[in-house]
N, C-alpha and C positions, 0 to 999 in steps of 0.2 A: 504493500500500500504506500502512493508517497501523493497525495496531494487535500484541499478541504475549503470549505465557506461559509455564506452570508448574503442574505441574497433581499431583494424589496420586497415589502407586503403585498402581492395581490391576490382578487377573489378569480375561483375559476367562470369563465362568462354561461350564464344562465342558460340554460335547456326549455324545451316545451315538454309539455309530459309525454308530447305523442315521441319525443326524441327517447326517454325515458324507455320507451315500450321497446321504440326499433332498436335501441341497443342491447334493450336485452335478450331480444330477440335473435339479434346477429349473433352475440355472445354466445347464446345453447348452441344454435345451430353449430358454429366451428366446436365446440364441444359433441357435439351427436356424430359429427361426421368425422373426429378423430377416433370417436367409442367403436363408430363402426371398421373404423381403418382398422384398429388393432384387431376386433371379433374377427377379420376377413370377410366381411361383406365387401368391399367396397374392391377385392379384387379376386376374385373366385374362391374366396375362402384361402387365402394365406396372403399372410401380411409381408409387404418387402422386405427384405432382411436389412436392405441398406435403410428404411423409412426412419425418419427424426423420432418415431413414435413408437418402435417396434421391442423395445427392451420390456421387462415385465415390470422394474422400478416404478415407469414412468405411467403403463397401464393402472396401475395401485391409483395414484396421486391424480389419474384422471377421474377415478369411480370418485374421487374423494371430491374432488372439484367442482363435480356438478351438484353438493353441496351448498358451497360456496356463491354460488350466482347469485347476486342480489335478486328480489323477491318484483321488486317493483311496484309494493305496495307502500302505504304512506300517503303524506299528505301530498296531493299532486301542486301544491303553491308553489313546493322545493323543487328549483332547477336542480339536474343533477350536472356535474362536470360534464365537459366531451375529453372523450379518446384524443388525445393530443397527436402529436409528431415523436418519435423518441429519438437522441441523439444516446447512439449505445456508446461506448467507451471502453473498449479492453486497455487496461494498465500496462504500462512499460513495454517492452520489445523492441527487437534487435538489440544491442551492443547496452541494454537496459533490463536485466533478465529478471531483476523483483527476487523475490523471495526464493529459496532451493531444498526440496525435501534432500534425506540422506542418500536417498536412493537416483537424483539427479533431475527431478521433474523441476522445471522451470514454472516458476507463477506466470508469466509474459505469455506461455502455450496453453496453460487451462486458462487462463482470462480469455484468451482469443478464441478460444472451443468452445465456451460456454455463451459468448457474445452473440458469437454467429449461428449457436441452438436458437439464442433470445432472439434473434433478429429472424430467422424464420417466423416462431413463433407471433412474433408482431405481424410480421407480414400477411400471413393464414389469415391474422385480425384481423384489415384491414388496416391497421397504424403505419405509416409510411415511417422506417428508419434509417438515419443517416450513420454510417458508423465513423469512428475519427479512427479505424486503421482495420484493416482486411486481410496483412500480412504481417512475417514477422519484423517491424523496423519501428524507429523512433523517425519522429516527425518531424526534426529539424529541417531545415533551409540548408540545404549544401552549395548553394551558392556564396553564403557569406561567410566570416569565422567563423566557424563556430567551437574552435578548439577552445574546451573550457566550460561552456556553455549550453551543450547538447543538450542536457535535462532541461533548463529553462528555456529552448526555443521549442522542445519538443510541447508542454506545456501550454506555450504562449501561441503553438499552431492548433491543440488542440479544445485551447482556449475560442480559437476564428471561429471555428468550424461550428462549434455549439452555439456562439452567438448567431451564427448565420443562420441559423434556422428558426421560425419565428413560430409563439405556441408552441413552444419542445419540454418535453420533461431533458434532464441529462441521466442518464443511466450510466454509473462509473463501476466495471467488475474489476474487484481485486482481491487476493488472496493471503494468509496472515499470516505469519511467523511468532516464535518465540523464543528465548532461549532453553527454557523448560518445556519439554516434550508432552506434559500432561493436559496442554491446554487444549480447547477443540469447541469447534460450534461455529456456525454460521452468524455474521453480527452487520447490522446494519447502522452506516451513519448518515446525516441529514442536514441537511442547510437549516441553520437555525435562524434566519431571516425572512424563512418564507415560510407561513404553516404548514403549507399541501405539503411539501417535502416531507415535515413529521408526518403527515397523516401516511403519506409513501410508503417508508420506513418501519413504521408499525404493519401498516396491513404484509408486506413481503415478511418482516420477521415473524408474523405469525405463521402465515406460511408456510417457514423454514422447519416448524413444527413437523413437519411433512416429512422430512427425513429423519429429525431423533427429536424427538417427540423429549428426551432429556436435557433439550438447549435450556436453559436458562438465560442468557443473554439478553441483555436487552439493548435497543436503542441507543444512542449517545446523537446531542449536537454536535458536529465535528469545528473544530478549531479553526483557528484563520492556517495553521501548518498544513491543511489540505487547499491548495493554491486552487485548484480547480473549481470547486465549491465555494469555498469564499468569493470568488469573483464573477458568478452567475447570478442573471437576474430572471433569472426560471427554476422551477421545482427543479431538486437536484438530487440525488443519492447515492452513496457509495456502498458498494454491496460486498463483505467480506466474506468470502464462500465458503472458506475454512482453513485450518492450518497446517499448513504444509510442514511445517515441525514439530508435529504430532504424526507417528508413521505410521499408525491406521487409518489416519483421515488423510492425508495424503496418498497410500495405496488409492482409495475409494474415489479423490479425486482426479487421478488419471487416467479413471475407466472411462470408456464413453458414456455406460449408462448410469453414472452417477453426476457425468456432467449433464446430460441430457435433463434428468429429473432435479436437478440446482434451476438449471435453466426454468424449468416448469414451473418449479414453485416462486420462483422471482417474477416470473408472467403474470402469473396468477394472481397474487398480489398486487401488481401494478395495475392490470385490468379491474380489480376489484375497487381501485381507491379509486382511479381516476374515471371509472366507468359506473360504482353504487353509491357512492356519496354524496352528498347533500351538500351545497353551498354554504 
């Protein structure tokens, strides 16, 4: 993990109730039509083996999801949020490798694995995402010095890119370290500038429930030492997936279908605040 914020108050803009309906609408349905993916209806009775959805993890956490979907009852006075834009965020990469289990897994590789689950995922939604890097490298400017500097232009380019995109959440994955090997859980932090980001923050960390149901973790507002965050004026979160110096939770994070179902439950979450919530 190396970046954080603070960001301006505002409200999400108001919905009609009939908005209320269609989203939740939209929402079952990509829900129905993954339930069916993995059953094998949707392709002669066996599911792809390569499909974003075909591990049994992730099948779990879907039965559980359809839970989850806001009800769409209530006072129909309350706009709910819309579905935003998401600016995803994989931490560090290339010659920037983040955090290192014993075994030699790079956090710069699961950030990036787990992104581009998310960023499918959004997409099936309809949420249009932008990511700030699709490969493995840091985002400097090689045009000018940058000997010295790499971390701070990488930053300050992935800083552009989120600005640019207007109505964005920022989704920032990163992955956790310690020196003591006993720690472990998935932990989320949140611009403490702008509500929606805590409202974020909590609904993903419950979420994360979803995989060890033993997390205790909670929430934190992140510091002005998370650059990133501190300096956006859009809901913003940084999502810690787990730690990599912990070497059970690290084995489990190199798998794919443990990043797949990380992936899942950070969706899920996101979709739940910015998609059931109430103004």
């Amino acid at each position: 993990m190396t970046n954080t914020p603070s960001t301006d108050r505002k409200s999400f803009p108001r919905r009609s109730a009939v908005g209320v309906v269609l989203l939740i609408f939209l929402f079952t349905a990509l829900l129905c039509l993954v339930s069916l993916w993995l059953t094998g209806f949707a392709a002669g009775g066996k599911t792809p083996s390569g499909s974003l959805f075909s591990d049994p993890a992730t099948a779990g956490l879907l039965a559980s999801a359809e839970q989850a979907i806001p009800s769409g009852g209530g006072d129909t006075q309350q706009a709910v949020r819309p579905i935003l834009r998401v600016v995803m965020d994989p931490g560090h990469g290339g010659e920037d490798g983040g955090a290192q289990s014993k075994a030699g897994l790079y956090e710069k590789d699961v950030n990036l694995s787990v992104s581009l689950y998310l960023r499918d995922l959004f997409e099936a939604a309809g949420v249009p995402v932008v990511m700030t890097r699709t490969e493995d490298i840091l985002l400097y400017d090689r045009s000018v010095n940058y000997q010295g500097r790499k971390k701070v232009l990488d930053l300050a380019a992935r800083l552009t890119v989120a600005r640019s995109v207007p109505d964005s959440l920022f989704l920032s994955i990163h992955m956790n370290a310690f020196p003591q090997t006993q720690y472990s859980g998935m932990q989320v932090w949140y611009a403490p500038g702008d509500p929606r980001s805590q409202e974020l923050a909590a609904a993903v960390q419950t979420r994360g429930l979803w995989l060890d149901s033993n997390n205790k973790r909670r929430i934190k507002a992140a510091g002005d030492n998370i650059y990133l965050l501190h300096n956006l004026d859009t809901p913003a979160i940084l999502v810690e997936g787990g730690f990599l110096s912990n070497p059970e939770e690290a084995e489990k994070l190199g798998t794919e279908a443990y990043q797949k179902s990380l992936a899942f439950v950070i969706f899920t979450g996101v979709m739940e605040s910015i998609g059931g919530g109430t103004a």
